[in-house]
C-alpha positions as CSV (number, residue, x, y, z in Angstrom):
1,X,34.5,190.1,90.5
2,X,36.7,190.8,87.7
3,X,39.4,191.1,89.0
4,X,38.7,187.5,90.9
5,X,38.7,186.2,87.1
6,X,41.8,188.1,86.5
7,X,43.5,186.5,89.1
8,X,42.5,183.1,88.5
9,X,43.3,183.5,84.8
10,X,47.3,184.6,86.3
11,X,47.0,181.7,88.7
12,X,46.3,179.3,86.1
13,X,48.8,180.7,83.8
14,X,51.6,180.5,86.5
15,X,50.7,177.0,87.3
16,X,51.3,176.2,83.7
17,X,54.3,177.6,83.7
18,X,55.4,176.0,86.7
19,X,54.5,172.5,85.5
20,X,56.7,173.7,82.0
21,X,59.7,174.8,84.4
22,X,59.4,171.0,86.1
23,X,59.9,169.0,83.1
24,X,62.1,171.3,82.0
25,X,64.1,170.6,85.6
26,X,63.6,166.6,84.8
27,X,65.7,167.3,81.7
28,X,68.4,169.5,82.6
29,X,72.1,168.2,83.1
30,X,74.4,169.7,85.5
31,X,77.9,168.9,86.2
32,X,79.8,169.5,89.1
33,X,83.4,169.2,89.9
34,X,85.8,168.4,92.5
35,X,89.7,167.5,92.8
36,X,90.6,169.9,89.6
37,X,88.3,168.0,87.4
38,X,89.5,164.7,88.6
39,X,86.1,163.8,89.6
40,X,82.7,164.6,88.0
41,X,79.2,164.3,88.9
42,X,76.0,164.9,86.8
43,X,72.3,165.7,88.1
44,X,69.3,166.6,86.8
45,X,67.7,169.7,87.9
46,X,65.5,167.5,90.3
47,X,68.8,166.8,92.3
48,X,68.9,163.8,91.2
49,X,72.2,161.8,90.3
50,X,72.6,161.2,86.6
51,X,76.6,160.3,85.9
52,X,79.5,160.1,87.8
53,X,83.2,160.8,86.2
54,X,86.1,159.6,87.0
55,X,90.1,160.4,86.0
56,X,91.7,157.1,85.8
57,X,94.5,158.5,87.9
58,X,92.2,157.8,91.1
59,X,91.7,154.2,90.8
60,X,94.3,153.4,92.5
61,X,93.5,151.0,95.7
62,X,95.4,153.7,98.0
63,X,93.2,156.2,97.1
64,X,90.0,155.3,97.5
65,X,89.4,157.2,100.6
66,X,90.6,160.9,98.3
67,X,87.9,159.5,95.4
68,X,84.9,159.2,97.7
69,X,85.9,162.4,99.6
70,X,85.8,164.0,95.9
71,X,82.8,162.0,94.8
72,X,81.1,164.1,97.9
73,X,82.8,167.1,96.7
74,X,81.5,166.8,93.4
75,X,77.9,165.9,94.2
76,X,77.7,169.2,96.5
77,X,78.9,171.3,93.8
78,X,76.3,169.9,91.3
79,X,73.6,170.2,93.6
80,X,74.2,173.7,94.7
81,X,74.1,174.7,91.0
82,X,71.2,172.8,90.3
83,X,69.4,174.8,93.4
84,X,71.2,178.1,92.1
85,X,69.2,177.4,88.9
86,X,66.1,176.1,89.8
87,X,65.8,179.3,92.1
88,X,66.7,181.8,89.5
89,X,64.2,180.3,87.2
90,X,61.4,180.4,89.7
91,X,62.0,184.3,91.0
92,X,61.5,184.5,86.7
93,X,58.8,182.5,86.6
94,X,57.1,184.5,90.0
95,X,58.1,187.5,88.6
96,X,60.1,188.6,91.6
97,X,57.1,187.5,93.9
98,X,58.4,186.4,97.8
99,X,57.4,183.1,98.8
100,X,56.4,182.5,102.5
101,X,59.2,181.3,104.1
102,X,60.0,177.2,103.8
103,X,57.3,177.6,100.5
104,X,59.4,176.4,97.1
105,X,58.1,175.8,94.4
106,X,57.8,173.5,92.3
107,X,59.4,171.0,94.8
């Protein structure tokens, strides 16, 4: 039985940890990049789409097919960072612990 109340006490940390690690996420900022700089996005560490950047260079009527392929460009590279960090702080937060496969945490 104690170590029942052990585990709940390690439970109950975690989740309060995890609930830190979210609003932490909610106020990250993460750029990424496409076209040499060219074009920049921003997200939060939710995912979600916070600024968008864009060289002056680009704004030419001719290219507007090149600045939406590097809007996309951009917006991939933010988001893979933003799961590249959210990922390395959970496997800090879990302590190395594996997930069940299609579990993440905490979204």
């Amino acid at each position: 039985m104690k170590n029942l109340a052990q585990l709940m006490k390690q439970a109950q940390a975690m989740q309060e940890k995890m609930a830190e690690l979210e609003t932490a996420l909610e106020a990250l900022e993460i750029n990424g990049n496409s076209g040499g700089g060219l074009v920049s996005v921003t997200l939060n560490g939710k995912g979600a789409l916070k600024g968008v950047k864009i060289d002056k260079s680009l704004a030419e009527p001719q290219e507007i097919e090149v600045l939406e392929d590097l809007i996309v460009a951009a917006f991939e590279d933010a988001r893979q960072k933003v799961q590249a960090y959210a990922e390395a702080e959970m496997q800090k937060l879990t302590g190395g612990l594996s997930l069940p496969g299609g579990f993440k945490l905490p979204f």
